[in-house]
C-alpha positions as CSV (number, residue, x, y, z in Angstrom):
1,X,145.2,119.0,26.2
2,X,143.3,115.6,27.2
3,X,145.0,116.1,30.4
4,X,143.7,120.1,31.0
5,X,140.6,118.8,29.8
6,X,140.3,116.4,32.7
7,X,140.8,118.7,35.5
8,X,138.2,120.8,33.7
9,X,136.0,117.9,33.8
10,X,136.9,117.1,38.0
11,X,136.7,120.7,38.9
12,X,133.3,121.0,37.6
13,X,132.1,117.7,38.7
14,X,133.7,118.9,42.9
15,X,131.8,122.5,41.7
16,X,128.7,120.4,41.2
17,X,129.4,118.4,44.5
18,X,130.1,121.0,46.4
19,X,127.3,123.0,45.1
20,X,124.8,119.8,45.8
21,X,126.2,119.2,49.6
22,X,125.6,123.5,50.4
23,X,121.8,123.5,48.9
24,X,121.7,119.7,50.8
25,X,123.3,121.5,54.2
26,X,120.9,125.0,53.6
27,X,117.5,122.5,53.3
28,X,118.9,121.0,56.2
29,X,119.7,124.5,58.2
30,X,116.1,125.7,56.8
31,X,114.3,122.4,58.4
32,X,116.3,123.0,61.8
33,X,115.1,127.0,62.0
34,X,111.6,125.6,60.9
35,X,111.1,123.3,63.4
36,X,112.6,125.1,66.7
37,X,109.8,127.9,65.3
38,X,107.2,125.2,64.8
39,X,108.4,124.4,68.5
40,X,108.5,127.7,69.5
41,X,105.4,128.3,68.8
42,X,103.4,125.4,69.9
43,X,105.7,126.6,73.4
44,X,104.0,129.8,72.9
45,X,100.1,128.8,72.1
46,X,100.9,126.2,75.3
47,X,101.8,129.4,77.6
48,X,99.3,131.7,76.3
49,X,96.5,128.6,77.4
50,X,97.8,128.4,80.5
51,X,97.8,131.9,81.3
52,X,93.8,132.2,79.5
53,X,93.0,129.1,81.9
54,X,94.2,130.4,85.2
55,X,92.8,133.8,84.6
56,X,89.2,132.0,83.8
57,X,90.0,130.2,87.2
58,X,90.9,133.5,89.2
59,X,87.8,134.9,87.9
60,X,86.0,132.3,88.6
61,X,87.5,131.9,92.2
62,X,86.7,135.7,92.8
63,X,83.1,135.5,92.3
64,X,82.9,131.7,95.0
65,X,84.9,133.9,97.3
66,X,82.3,136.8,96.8
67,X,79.7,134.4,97.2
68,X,81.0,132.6,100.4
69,X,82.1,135.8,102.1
70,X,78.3,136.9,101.8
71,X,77.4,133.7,103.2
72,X,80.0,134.1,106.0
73,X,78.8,137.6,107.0
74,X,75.6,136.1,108.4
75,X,77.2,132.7,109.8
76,X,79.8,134.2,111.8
77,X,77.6,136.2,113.7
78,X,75.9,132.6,114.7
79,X,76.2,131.3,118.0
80,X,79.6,129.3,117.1
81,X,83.1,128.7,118.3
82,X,84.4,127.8,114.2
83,X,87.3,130.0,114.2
84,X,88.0,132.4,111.5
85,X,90.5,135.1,109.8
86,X,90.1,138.9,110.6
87,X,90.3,139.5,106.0
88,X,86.9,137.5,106.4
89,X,85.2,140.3,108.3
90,X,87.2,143.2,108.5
91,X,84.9,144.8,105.6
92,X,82.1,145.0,107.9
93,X,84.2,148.2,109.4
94,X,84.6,150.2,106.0
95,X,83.8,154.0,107.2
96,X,80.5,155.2,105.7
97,X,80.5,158.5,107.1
98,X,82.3,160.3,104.0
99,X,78.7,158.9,102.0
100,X,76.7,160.2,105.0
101,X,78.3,163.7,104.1
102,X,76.2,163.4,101.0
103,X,73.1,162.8,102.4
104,X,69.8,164.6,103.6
105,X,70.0,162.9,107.7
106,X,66.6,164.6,108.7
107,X,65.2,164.4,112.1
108,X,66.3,161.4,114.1
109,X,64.4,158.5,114.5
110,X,62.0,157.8,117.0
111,X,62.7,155.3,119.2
112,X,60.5,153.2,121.6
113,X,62.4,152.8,124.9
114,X,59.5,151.4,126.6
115,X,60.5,147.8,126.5
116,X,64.2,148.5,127.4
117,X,65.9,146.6,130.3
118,X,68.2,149.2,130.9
119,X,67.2,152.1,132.7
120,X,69.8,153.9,131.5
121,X,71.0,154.6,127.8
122,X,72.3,157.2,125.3
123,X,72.0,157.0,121.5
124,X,73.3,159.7,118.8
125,X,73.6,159.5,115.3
126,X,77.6,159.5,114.6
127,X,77.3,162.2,111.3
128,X,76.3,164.9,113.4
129,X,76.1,163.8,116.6
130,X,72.3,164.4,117.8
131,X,70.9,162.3,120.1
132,X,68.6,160.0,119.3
133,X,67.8,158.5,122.8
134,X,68.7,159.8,126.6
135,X,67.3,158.1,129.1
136,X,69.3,159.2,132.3
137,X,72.4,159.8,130.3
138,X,74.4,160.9,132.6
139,X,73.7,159.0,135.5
140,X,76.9,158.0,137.1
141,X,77.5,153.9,136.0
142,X,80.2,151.1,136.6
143,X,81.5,150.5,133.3
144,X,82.3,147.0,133.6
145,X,84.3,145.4,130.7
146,X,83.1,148.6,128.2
147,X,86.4,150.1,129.9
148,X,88.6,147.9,127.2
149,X,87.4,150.0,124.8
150,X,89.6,152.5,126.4
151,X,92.3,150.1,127.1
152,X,92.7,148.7,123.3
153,X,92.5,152.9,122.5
154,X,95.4,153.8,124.8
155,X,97.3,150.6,124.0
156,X,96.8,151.3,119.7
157,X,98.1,154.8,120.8
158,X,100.8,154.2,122.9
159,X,102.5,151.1,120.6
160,X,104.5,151.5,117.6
161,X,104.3,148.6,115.9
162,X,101.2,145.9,116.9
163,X,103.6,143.3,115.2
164,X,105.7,143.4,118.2
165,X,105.4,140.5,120.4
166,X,105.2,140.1,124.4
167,X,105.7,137.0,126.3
168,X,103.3,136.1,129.0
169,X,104.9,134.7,132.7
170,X,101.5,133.5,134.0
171,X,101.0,136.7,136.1
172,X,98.9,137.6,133.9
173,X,96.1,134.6,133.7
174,X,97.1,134.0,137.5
175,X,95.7,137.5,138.6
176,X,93.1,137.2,136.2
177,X,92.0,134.0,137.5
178,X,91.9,135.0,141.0
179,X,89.8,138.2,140.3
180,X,87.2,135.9,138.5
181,X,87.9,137.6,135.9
182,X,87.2,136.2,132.0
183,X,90.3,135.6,130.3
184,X,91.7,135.1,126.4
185,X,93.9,132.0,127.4
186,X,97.0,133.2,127.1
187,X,99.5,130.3,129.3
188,X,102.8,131.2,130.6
189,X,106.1,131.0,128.5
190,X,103.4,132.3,125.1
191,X,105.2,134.8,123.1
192,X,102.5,136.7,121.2
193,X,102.1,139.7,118.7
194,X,100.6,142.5,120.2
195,X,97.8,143.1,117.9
196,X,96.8,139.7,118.6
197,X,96.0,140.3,122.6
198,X,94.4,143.3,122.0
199,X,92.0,140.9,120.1
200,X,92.0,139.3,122.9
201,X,91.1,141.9,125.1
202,X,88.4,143.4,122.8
203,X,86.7,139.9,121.7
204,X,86.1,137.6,124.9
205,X,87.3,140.4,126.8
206,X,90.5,138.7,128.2
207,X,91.5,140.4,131.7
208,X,94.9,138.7,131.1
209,X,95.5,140.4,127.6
210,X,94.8,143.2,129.5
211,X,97.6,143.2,131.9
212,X,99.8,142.3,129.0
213,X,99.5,145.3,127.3
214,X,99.3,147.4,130.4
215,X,102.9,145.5,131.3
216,X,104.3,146.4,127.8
217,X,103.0,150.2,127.3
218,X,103.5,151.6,130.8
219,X,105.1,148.8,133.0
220,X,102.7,148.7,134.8
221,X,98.3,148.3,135.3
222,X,98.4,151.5,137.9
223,X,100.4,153.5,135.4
224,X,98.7,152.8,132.2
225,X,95.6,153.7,134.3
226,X,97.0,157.1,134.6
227,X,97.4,157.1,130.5
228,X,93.6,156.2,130.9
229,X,92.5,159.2,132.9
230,X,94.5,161.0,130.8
231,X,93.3,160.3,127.0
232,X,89.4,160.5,129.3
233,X,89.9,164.2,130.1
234,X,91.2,164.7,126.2
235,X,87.8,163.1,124.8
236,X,86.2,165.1,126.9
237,X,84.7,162.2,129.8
238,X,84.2,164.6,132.4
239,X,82.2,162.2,134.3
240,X,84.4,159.8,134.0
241,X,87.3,158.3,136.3
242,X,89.3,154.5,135.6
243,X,90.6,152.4,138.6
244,X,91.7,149.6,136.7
245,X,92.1,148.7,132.9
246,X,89.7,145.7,133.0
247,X,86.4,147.3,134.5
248,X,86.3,145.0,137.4
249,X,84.0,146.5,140.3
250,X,85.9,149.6,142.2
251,X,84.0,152.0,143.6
252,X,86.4,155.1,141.7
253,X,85.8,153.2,138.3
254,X,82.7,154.9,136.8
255,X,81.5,157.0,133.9
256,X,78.1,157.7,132.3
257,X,76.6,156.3,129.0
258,X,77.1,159.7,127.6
259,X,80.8,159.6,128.3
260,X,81.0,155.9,127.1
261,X,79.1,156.8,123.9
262,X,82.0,160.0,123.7
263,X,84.3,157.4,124.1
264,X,83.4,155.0,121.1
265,X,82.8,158.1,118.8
266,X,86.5,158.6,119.3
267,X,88.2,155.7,119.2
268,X,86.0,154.1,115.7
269,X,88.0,157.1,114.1
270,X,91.2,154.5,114.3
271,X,91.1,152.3,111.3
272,X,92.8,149.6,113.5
273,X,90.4,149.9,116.4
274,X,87.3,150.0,114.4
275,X,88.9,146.4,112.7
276,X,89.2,145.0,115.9
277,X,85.6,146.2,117.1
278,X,83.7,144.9,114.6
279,X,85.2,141.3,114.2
280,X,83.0,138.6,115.1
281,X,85.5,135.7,115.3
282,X,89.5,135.7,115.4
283,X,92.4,133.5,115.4
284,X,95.5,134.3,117.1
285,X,99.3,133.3,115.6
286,X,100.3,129.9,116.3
287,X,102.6,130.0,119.0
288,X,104.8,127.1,120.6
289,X,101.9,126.4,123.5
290,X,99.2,127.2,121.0
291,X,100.2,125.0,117.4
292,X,96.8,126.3,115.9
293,X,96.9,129.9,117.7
294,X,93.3,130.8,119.7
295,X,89.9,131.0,118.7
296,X,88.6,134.1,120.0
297,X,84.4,134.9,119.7
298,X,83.2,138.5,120.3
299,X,81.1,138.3,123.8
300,X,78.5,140.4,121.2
301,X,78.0,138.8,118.1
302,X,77.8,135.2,119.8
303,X,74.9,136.0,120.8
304,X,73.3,137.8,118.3
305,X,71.3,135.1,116.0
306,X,72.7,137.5,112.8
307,X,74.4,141.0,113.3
308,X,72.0,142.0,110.0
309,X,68.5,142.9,111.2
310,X,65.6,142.6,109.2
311,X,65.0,145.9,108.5
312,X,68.2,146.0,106.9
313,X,70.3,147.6,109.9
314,X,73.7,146.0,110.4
315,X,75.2,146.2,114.0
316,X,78.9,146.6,113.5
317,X,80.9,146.4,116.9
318,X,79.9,145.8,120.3
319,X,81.6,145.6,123.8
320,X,79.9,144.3,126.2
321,X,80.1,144.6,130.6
322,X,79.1,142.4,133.1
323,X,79.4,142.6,137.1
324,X,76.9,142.1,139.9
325,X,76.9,145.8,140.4
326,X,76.8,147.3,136.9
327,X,74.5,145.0,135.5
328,X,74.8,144.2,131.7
329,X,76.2,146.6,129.4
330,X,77.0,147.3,126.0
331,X,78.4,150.0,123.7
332,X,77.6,149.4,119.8
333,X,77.8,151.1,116.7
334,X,75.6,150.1,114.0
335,X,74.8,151.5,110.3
336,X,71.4,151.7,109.2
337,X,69.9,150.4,105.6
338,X,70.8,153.9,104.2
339,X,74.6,153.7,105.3
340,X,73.9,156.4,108.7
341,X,75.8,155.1,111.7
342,X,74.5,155.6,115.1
343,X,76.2,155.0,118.2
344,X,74.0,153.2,121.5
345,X,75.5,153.0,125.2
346,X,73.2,151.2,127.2
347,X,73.9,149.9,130.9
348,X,72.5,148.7,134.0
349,X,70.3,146.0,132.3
350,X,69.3,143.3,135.4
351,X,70.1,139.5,135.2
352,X,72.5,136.7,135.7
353,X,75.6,136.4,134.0
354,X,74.1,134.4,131.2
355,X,71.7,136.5,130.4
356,X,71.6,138.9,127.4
357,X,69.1,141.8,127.9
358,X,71.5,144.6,126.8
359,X,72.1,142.4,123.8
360,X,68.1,142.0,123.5
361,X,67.9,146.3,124.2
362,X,70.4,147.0,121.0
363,X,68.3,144.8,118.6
364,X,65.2,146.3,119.7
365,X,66.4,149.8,119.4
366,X,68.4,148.8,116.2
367,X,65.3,147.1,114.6
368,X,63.5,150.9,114.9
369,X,65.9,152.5,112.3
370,X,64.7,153.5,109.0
371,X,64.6,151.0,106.3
């Protein structure tokens, strides 16, 4: 019995043990699950910060981009060769014509033509298309470099994908060069995206992007002129005939402000045109002759001291033309304080080729829209 009684007495005292080491092991599980959730969730609070803090910082970023885009919109229309992105300005070519729909246009405005230096120009308002000014409209002109807004047109039309890329082989600049002709600066052995010469063509009105694009839509200048002619007699440019696709002089190369202003109704239609219009200041892709791409200034808003007027008129988009026998052009679209655009075509202006009188005619026609 004394022996019984002592294996009693150990199997209780091992009971006991055991008993003590399984409440020591389940304090010690318990402490181990509390502390990876004590982790877990100081892991949690950390993300949660983190995510709090950056979105404080997006916001915050949003309203100093807001704030230095506004500020941009003036500068870039500055005299300047600071290069920019096409994001930065590409707002400035938002359509407004489904809010002119909504609106009460009235008569047009009267304009003062009296102090124009062109003697001859056409104005309508782009909503419904009444004139506004016409002032020999369709007197027969030389077109000058406005023609490129009928090359970027045809080439937009004619190519499928503007990401595409051509290579220059210094044809291009060479036959540019010779003409006298003003040129993007686009070098020989360049591969290039083709949105980025018609930027080119459009913005310092490249005579050498030109003949890219003529190369790559129709093989060649004489040809894509055809396409020219052709998308002319579409619009409706009766009094309207292209020799070339740069607007250098040629006797056969002529239209009429009326046909020009025809012209730029049509093509602001395309989103992608209108883009390119209205930039101010472009950067082309870096390439392995360019490491930084090319700076390219609009020939119109480089000299306009801002493209907001103070009667709260903002000119959108300009081409501008220059030879000894056209005189100065330009073809603009702006939008007055009230959101209606109008579209002005004025050519023939007299002066050097430094001089900026048909620059000088759209701000004082401009400055005449309603407040």
């Amino acid at each position: 019995m004394r022996l019984e009684e002592r294996d009693q007495d150990e199997y209780k005292e091992d009971r006991k043990a055991r008993k003590a080491r399984e409440r020591a092991l389940k304090r010690k599980i318990l402490m181990i699950i509390s502390s990876i959730v004590i982790i877990l969730a100081i892991i949690i609070v950390l993300i949660l910060v983190v995510l709090l803090k950056g979105r404080i910082d997006a916001e915050k970023n949003q309203i100093d981009s807001e704030a230095v885009a506004s500020l941009s919109m003036t500068y870039v229309g500055e005299k300047t060769e600071t290069s920019s992105s096409v994001e930065d300005v590409s707002s400035v070519s938002s359509d407004s014509s489904a809010d002119n729909s909504t609106k009460d246009l009235g008569p047009v405005p009267s304009i003062d033509i009296s102090a124009l230096s062109s003697p001859d120009a056409y104005m309508i308002r782009v909503e419904d298309n009444a004139p506004v000014i016409d002032q020999n409209s369709t007197a027969r002109i030389y077109p000058a470099s406005m023609t490129k807004i009928m090359t970027v047109l045809v080439a937009i039309e004619n190519i499928d994908d503007l990401s595409a890329t051509y290579t220059f082989d210094g044809t291009e600049f060479n036959t540019a060069y010779a003409q006298g002709a003003a040129t993007a600066g686009f070098e020989a052995g360049e591969t290039v995206p083709l949105l980025d010469i018609l930027y080119g063509i459009m913005l310092p009105s490249g005579a050498d992007a030109c003949y890219a694009v003529c190369n790559y839509v129709s093989g060649s200048e004489a040809d894509f002129v055809t396409l020219m002619n052709q998308k002319a007699q579409e619009i409706g440019m009766t009094a309207t005939n292209f020799a070339n696709a740069t607007g250098l002089q040629d006797e056969n190369h002529y239209s009429t402000c009326q046909d020009m202003a025809k012209l730029l109704e049509y093509a602001v239609k395309n989103d992608t045109f209108k883009t390119i219009f209205s930039t101010h200041i472009y950067t082309t892709k870096a390439t392995s002759v360019h490491s930084a791409g090319i700076a390219l200034s609009s020939t119109t808003f480089i000299n306009l001291p801002s493209s907001t007027l103070d009667n709260g008129t903002t000119i959108i988009g300009g081409k501008t033309g220059y030879t000894d026998e056209a005189g100065h052009c330009l073809a603009s679209l702006a939008k007055d304080a009230n959101g209606v655009e109008y579209i002005l075509v004025t050519a023939g202006a007299a002066g050097d080729a430094n001089a900026t009188p048909h620059i000088t005619d759209a701000v004082t026609v401009y400055s005449q829209l309603p407040a």
